[in-house]
mmCIF file of the N, C-alpha and C atoms, coordinates in Angstrom:
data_MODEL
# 
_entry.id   MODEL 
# 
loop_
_atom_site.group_PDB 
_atom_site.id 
_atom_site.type_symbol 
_atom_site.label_atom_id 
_atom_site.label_alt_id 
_atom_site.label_comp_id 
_atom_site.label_asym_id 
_atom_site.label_entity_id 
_atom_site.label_seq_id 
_atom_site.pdbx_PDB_ins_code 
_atom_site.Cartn_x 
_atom_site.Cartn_y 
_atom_site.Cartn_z 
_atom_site.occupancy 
_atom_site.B_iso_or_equiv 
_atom_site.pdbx_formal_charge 
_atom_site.auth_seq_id 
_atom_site.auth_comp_id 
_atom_site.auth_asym_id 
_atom_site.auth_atom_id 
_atom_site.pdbx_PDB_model_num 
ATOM 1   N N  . UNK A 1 1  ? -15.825 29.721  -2.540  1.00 0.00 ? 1  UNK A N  1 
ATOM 2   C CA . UNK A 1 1  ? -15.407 28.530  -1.813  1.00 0.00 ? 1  UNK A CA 1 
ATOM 3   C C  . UNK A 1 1  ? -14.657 27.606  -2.773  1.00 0.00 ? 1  UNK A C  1 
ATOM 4   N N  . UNK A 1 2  ? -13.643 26.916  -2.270  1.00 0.00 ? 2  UNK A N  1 
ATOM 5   C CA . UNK A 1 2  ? -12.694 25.821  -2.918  1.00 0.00 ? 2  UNK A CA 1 
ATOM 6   C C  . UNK A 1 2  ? -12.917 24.872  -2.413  1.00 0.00 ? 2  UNK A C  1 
ATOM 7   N N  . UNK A 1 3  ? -12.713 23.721  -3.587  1.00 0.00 ? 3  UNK A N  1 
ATOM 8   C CA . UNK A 1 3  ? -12.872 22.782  -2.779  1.00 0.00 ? 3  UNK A CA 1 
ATOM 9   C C  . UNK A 1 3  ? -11.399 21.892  -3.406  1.00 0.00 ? 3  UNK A C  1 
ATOM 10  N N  . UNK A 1 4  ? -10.937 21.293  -1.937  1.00 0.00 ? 4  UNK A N  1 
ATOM 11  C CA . UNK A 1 4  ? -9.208  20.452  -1.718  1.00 0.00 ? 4  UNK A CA 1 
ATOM 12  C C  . UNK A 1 4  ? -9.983  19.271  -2.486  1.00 0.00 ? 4  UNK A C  1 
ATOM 13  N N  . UNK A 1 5  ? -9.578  19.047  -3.293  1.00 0.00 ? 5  UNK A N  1 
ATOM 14  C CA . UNK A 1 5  ? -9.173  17.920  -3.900  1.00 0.00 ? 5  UNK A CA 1 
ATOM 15  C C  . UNK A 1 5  ? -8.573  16.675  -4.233  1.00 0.00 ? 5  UNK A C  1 
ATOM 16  N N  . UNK A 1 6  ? -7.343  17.118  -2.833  1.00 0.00 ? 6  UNK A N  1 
ATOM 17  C CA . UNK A 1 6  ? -5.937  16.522  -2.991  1.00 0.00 ? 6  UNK A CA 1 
ATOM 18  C C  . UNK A 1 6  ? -6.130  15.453  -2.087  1.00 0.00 ? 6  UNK A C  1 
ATOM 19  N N  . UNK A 1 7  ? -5.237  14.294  -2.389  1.00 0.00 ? 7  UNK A N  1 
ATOM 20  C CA . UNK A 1 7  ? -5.445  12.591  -1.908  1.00 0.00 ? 7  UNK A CA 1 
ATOM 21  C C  . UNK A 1 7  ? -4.994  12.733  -0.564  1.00 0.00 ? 7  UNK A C  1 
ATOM 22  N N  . UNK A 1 8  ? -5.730  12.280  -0.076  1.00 0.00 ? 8  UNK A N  1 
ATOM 23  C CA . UNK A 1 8  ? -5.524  11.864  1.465   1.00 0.00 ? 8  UNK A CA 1 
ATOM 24  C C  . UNK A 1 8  ? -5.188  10.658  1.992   1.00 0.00 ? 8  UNK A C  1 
ATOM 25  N N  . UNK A 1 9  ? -4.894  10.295  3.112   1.00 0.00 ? 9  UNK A N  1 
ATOM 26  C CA . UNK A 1 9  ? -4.633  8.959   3.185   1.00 0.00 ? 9  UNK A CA 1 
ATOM 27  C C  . UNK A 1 9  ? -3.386  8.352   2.821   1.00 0.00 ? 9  UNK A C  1 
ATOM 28  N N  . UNK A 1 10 ? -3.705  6.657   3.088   1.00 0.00 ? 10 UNK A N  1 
ATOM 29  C CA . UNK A 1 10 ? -2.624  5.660   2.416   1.00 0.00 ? 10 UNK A CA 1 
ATOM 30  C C  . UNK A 1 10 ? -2.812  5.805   1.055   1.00 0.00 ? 10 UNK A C  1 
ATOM 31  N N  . UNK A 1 11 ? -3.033  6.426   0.470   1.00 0.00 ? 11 UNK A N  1 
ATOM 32  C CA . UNK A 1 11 ? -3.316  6.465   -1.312  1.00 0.00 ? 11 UNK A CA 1 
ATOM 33  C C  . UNK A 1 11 ? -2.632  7.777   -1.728  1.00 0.00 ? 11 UNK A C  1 
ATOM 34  N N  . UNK A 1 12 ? -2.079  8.898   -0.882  1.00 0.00 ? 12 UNK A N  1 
ATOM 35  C CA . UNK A 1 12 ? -1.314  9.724   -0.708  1.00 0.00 ? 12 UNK A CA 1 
ATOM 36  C C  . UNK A 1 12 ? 0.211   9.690   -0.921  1.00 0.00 ? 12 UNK A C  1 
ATOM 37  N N  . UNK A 1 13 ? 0.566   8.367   -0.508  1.00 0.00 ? 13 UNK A N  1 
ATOM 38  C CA . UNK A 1 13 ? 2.060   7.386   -1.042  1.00 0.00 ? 13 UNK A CA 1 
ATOM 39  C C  . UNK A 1 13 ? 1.922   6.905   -2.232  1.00 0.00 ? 13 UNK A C  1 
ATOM 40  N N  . UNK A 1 14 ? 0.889   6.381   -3.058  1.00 0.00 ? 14 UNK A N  1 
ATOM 41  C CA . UNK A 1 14 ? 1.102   5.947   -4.008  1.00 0.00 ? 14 UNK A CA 1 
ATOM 42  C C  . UNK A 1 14 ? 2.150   6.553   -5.137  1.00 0.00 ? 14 UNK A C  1 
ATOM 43  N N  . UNK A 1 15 ? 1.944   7.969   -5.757  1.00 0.00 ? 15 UNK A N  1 
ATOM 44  C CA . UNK A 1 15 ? 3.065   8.266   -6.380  1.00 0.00 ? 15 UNK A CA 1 
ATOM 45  C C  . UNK A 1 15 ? 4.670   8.331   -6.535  1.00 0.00 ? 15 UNK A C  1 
ATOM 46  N N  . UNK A 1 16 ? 5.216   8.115   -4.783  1.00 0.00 ? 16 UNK A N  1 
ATOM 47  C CA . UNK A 1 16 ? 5.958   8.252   -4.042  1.00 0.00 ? 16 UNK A CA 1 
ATOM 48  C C  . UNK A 1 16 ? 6.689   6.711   -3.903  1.00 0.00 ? 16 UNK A C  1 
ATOM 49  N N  . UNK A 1 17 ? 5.201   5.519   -3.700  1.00 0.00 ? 17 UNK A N  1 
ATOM 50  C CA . UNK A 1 17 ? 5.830   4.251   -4.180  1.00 0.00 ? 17 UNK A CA 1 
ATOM 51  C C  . UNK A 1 17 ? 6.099   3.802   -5.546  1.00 0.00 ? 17 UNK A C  1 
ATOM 52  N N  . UNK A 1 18 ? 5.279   3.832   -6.179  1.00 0.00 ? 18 UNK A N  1 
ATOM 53  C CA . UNK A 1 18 ? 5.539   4.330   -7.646  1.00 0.00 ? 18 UNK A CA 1 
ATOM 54  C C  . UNK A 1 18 ? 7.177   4.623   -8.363  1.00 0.00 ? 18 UNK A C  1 
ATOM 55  N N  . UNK A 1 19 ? 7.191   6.091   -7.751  1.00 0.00 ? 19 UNK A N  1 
ATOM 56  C CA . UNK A 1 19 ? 8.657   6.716   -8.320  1.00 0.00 ? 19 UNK A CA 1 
ATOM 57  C C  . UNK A 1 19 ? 9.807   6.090   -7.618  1.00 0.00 ? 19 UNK A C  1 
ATOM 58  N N  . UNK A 1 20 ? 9.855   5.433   -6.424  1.00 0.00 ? 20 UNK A N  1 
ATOM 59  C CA . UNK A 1 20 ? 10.695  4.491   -5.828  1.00 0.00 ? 20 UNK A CA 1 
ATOM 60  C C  . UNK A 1 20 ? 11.263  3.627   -6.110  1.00 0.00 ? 20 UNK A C  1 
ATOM 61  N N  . UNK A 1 21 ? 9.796   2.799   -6.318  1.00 0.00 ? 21 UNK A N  1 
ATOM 62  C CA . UNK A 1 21 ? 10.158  1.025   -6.559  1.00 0.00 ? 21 UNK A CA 1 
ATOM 63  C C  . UNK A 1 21 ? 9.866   0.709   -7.747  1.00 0.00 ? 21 UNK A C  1 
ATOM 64  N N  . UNK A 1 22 ? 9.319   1.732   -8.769  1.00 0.00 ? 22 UNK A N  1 
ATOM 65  C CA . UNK A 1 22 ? 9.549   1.445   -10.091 1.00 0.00 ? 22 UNK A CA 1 
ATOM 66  C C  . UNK A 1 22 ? 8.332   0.504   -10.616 1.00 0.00 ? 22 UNK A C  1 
ATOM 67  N N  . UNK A 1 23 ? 7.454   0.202   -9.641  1.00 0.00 ? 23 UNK A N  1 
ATOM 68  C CA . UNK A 1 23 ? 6.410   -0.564  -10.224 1.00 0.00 ? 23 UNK A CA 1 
ATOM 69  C C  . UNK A 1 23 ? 5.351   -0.150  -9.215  1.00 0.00 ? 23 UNK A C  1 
ATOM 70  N N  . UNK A 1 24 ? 3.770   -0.373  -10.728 1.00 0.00 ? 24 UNK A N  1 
ATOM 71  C CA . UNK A 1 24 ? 2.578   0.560   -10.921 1.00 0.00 ? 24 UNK A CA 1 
ATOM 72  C C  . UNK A 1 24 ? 1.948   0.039   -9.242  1.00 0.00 ? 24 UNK A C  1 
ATOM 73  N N  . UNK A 1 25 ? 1.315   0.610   -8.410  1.00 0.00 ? 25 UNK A N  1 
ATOM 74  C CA . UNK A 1 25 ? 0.507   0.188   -7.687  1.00 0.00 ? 25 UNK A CA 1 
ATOM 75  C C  . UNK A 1 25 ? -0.240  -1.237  -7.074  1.00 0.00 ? 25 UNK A C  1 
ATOM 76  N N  . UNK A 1 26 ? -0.589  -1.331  -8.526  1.00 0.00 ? 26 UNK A N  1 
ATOM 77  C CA . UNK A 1 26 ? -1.261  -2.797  -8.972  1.00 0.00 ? 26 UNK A CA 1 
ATOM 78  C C  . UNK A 1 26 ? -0.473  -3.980  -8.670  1.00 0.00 ? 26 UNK A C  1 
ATOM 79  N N  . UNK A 1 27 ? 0.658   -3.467  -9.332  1.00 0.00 ? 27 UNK A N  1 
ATOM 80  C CA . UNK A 1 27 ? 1.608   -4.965  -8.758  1.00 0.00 ? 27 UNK A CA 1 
ATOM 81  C C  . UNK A 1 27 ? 1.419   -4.757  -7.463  1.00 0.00 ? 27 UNK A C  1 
ATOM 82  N N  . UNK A 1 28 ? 1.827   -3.728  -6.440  1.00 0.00 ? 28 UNK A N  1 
ATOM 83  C CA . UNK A 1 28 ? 1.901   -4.445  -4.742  1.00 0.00 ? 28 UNK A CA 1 
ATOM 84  C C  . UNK A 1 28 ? 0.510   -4.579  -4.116  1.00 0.00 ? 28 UNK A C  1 
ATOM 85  N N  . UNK A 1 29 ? -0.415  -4.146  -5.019  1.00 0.00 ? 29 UNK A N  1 
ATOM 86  C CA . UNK A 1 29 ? -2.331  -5.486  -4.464  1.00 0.00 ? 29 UNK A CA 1 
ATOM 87  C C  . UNK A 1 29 ? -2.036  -6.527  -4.791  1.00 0.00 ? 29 UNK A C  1 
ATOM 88  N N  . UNK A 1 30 ? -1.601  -6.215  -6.321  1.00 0.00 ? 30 UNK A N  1 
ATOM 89  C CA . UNK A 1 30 ? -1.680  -8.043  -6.264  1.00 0.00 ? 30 UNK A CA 1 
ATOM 90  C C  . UNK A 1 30 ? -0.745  -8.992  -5.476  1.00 0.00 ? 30 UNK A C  1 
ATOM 91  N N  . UNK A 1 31 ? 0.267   -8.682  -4.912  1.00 0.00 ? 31 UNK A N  1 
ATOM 92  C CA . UNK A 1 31 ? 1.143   -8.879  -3.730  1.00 0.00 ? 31 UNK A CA 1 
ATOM 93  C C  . UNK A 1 31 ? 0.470   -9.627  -2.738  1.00 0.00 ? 31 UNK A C  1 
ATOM 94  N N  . UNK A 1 32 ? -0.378  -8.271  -2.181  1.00 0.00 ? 32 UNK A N  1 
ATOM 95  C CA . UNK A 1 32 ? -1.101  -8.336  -1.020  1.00 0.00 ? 32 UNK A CA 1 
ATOM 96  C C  . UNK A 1 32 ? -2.339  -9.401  -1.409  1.00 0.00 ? 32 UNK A C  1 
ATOM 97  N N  . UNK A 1 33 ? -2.904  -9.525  -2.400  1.00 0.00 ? 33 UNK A N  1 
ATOM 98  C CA . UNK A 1 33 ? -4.207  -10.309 -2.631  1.00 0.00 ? 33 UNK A CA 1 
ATOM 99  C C  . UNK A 1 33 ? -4.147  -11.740 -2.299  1.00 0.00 ? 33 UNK A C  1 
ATOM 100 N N  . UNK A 1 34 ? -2.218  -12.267 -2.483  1.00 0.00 ? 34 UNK A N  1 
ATOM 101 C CA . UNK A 1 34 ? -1.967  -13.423 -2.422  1.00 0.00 ? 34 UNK A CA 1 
ATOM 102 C C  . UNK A 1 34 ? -1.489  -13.691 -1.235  1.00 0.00 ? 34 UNK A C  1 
ATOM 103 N N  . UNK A 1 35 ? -1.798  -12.630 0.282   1.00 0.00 ? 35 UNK A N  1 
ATOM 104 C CA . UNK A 1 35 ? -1.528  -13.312 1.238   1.00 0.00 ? 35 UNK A CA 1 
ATOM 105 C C  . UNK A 1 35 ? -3.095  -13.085 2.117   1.00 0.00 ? 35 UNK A C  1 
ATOM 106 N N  . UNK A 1 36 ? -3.647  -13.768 1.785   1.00 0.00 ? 36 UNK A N  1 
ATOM 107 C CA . UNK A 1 36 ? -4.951  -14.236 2.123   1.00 0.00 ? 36 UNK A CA 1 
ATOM 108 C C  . UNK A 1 36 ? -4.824  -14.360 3.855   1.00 0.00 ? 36 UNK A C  1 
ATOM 109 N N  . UNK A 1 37 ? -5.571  -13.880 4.461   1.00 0.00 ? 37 UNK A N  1 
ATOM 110 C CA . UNK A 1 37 ? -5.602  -14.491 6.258   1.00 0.00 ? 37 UNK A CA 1 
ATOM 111 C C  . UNK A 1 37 ? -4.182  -13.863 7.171   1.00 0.00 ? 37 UNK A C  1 
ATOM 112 N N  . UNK A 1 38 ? -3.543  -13.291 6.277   1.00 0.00 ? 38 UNK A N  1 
ATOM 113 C CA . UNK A 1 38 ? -2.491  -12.503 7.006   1.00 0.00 ? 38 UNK A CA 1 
ATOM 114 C C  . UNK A 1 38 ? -3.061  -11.325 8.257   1.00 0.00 ? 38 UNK A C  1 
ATOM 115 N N  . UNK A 1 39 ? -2.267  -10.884 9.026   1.00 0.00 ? 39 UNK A N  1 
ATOM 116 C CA . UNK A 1 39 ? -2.681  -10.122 9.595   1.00 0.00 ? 39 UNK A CA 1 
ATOM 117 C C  . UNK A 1 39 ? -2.322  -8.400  9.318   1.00 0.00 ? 39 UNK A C  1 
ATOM 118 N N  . UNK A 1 40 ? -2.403  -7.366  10.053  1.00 0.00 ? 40 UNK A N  1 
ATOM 119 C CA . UNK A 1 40 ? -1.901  -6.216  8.604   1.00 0.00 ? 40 UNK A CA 1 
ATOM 120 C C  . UNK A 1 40 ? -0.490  -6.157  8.872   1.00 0.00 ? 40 UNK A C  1 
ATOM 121 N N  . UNK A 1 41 ? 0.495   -6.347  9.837   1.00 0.00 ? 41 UNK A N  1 
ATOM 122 C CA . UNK A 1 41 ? 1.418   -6.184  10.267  1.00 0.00 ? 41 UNK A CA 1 
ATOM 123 C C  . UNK A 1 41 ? 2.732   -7.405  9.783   1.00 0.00 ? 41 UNK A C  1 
ATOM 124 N N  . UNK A 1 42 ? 2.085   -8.355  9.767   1.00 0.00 ? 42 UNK A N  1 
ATOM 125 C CA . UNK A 1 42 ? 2.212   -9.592  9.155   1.00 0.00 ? 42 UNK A CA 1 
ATOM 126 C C  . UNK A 1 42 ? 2.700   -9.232  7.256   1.00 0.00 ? 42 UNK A C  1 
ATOM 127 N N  . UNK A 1 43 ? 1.444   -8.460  6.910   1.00 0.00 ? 43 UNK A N  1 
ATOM 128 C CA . UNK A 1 43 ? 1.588   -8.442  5.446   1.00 0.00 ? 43 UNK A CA 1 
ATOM 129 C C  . UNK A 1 43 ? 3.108   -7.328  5.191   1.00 0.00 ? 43 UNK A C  1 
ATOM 130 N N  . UNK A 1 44 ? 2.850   -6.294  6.243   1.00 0.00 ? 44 UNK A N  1 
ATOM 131 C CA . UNK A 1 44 ? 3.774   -5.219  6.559   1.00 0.00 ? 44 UNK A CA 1 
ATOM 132 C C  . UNK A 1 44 ? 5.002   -5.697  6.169   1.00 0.00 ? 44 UNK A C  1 
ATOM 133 N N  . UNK A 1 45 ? 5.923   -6.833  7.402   1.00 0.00 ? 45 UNK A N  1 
ATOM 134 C CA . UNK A 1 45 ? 6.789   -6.981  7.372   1.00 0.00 ? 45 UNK A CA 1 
ATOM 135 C C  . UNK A 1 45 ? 7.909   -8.290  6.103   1.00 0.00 ? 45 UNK A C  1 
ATOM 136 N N  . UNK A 1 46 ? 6.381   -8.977  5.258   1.00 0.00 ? 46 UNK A N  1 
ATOM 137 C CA . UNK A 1 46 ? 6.720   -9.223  4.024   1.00 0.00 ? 46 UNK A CA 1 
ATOM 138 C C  . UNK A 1 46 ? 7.197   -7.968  3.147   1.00 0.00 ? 46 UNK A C  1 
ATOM 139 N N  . UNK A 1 47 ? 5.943   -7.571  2.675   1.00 0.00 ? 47 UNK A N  1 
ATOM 140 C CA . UNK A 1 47 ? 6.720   -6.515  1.774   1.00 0.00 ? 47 UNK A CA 1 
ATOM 141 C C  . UNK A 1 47 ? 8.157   -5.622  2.169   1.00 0.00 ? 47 UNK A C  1 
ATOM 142 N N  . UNK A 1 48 ? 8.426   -5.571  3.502   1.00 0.00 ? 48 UNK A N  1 
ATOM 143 C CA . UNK A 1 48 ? 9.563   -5.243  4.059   1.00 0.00 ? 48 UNK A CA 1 
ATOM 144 C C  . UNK A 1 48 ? 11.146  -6.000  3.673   1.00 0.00 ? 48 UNK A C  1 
ATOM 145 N N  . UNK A 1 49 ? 10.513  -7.067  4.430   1.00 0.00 ? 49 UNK A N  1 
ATOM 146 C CA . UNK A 1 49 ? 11.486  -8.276  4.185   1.00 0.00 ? 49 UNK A CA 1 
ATOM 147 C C  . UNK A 1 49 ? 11.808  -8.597  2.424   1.00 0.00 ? 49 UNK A C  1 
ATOM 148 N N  . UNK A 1 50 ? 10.728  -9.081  2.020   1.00 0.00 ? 50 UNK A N  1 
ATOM 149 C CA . UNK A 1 50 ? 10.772  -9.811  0.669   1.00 0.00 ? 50 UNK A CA 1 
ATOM 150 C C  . UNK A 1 50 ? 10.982  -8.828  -0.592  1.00 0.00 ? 50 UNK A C  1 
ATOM 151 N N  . UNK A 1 51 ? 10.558  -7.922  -0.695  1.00 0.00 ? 51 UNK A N  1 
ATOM 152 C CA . UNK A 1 51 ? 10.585  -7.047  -1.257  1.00 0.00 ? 51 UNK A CA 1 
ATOM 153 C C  . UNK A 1 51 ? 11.403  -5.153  -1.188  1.00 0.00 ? 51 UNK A C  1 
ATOM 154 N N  . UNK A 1 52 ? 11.545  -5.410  0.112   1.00 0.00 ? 52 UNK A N  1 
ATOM 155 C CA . UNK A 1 52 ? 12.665  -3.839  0.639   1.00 0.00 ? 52 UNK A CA 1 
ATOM 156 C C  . UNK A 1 52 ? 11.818  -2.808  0.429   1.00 0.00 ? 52 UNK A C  1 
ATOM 157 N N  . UNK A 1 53 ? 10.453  -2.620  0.586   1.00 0.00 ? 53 UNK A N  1 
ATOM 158 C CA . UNK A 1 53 ? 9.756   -1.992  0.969   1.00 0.00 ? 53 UNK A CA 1 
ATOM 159 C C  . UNK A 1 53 ? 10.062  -0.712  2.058   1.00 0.00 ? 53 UNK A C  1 
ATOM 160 N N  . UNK A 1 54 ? 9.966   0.115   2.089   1.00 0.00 ? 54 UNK A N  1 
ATOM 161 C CA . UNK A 1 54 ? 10.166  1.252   3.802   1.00 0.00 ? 54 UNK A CA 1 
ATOM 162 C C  . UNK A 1 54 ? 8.918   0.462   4.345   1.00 0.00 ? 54 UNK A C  1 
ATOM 163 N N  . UNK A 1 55 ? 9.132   0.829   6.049   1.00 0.00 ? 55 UNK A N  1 
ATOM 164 C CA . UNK A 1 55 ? 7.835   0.685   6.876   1.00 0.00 ? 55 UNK A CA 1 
ATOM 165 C C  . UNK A 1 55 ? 6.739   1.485   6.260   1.00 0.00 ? 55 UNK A C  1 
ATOM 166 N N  . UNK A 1 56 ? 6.771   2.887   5.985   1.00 0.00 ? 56 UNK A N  1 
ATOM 167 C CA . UNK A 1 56 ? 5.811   3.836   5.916   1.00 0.00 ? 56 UNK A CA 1 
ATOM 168 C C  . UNK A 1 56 ? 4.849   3.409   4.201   1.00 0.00 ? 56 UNK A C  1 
ATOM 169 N N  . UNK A 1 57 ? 5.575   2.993   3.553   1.00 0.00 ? 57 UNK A N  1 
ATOM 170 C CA . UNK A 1 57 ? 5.203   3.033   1.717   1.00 0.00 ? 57 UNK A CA 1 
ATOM 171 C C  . UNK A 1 57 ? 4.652   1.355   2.271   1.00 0.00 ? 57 UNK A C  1 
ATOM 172 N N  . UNK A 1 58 ? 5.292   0.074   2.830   1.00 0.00 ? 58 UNK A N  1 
ATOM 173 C CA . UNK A 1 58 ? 4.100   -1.023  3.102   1.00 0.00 ? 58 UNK A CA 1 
ATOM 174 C C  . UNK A 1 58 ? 2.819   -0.869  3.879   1.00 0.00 ? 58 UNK A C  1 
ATOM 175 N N  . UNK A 1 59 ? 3.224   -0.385  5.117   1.00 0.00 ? 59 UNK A N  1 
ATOM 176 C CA . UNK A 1 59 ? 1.895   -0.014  5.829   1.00 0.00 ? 59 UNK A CA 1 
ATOM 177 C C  . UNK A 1 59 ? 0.991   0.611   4.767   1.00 0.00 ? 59 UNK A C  1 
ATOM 178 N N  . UNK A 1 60 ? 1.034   1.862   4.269   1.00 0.00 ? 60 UNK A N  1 
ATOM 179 C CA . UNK A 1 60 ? 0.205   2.393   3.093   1.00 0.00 ? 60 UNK A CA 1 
ATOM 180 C C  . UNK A 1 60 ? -0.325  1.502   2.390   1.00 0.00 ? 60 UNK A C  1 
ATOM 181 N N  . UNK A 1 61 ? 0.343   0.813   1.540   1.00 0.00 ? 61 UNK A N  1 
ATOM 182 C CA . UNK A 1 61 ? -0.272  -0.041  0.431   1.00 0.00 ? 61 UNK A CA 1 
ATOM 183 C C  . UNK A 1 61 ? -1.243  -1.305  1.198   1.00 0.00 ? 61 UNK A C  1 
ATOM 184 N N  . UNK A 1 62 ? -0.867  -1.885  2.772   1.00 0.00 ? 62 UNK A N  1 
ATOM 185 C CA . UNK A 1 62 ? -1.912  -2.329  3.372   1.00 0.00 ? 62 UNK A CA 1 
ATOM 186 C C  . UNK A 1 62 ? -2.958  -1.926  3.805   1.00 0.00 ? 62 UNK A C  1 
ATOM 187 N N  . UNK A 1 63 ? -2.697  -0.738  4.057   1.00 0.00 ? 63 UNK A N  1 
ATOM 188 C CA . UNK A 1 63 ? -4.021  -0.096  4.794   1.00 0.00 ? 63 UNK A CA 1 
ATOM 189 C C  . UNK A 1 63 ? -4.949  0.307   4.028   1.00 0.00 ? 63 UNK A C  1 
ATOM 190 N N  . UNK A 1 64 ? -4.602  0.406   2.840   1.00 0.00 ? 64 UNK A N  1 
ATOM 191 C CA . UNK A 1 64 ? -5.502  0.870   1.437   1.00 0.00 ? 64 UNK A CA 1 
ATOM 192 C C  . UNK A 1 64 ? -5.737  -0.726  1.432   1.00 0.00 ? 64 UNK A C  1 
ATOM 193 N N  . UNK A 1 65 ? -5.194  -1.011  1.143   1.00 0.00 ? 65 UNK A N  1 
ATOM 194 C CA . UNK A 1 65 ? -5.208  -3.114  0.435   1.00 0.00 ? 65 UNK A CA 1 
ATOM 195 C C  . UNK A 1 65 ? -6.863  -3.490  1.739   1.00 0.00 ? 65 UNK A C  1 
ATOM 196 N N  . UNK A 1 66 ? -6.541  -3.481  2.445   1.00 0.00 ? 66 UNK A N  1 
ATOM 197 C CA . UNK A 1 66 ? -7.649  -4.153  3.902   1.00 0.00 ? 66 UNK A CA 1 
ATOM 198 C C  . UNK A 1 66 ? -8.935  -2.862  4.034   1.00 0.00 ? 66 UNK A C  1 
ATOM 199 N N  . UNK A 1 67 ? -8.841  -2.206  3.679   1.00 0.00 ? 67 UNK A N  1 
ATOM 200 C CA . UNK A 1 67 ? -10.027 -0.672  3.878   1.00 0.00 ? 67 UNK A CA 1 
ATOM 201 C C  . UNK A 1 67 ? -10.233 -1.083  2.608   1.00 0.00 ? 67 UNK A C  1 
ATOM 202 N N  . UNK A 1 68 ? -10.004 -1.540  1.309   1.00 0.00 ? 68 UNK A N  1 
ATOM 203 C CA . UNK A 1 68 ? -10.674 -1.841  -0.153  1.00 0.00 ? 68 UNK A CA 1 
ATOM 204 C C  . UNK A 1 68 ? -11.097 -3.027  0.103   1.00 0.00 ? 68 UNK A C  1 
ATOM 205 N N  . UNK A 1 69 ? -10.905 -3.875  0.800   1.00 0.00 ? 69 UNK A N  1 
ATOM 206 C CA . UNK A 1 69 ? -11.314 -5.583  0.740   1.00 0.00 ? 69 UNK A CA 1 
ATOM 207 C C  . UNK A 1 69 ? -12.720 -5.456  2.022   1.00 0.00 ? 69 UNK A C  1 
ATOM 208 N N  . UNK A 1 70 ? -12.450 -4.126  2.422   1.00 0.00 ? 70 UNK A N  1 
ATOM 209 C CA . UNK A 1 70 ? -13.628 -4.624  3.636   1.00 0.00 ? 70 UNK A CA 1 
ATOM 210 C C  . UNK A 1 70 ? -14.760 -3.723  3.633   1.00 0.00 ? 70 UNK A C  1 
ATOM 211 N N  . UNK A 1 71 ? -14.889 -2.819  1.845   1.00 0.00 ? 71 UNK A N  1 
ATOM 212 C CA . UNK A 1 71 ? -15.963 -2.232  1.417   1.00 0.00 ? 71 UNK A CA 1 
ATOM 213 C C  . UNK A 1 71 ? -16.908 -3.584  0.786   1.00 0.00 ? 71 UNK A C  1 
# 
């Protein structure tokens, strides 16, 4: 038996945002950390707007960002 190993999820983009936008992960939490009371769609279309984010690589980094804040 094997066992998959491989990342699942919004954490599955990370390398992908990474090799893109040229900066580590960390910078776009801490992004997200500073919009406090946002909603996820809300945070979405910042990193979109403000930053030129794709839809698919912001949603990711929120959906990881709000599923880590609500362990």
């Amino acid at each position: 038996m094997t066992t998959d190993k491989s990342v699942k999820g919004p954490a599955s983009y990370f390398p992908s945002i990474e090799k893109t936008y040229g900066k580590p992960i960390n910078h776009w939490l801490e992004i997200l950390n500073g919009m406090n009371g946002k909603k996820h769609m809300e945070m979405v279309t910042i990193l979109k707007s403000e930053h030129g984010l794709g839809h698919g690589h912001a949603n990711a980094l929120v959906a990881h960002h709000m599923a880590s804040a609500a362990k």
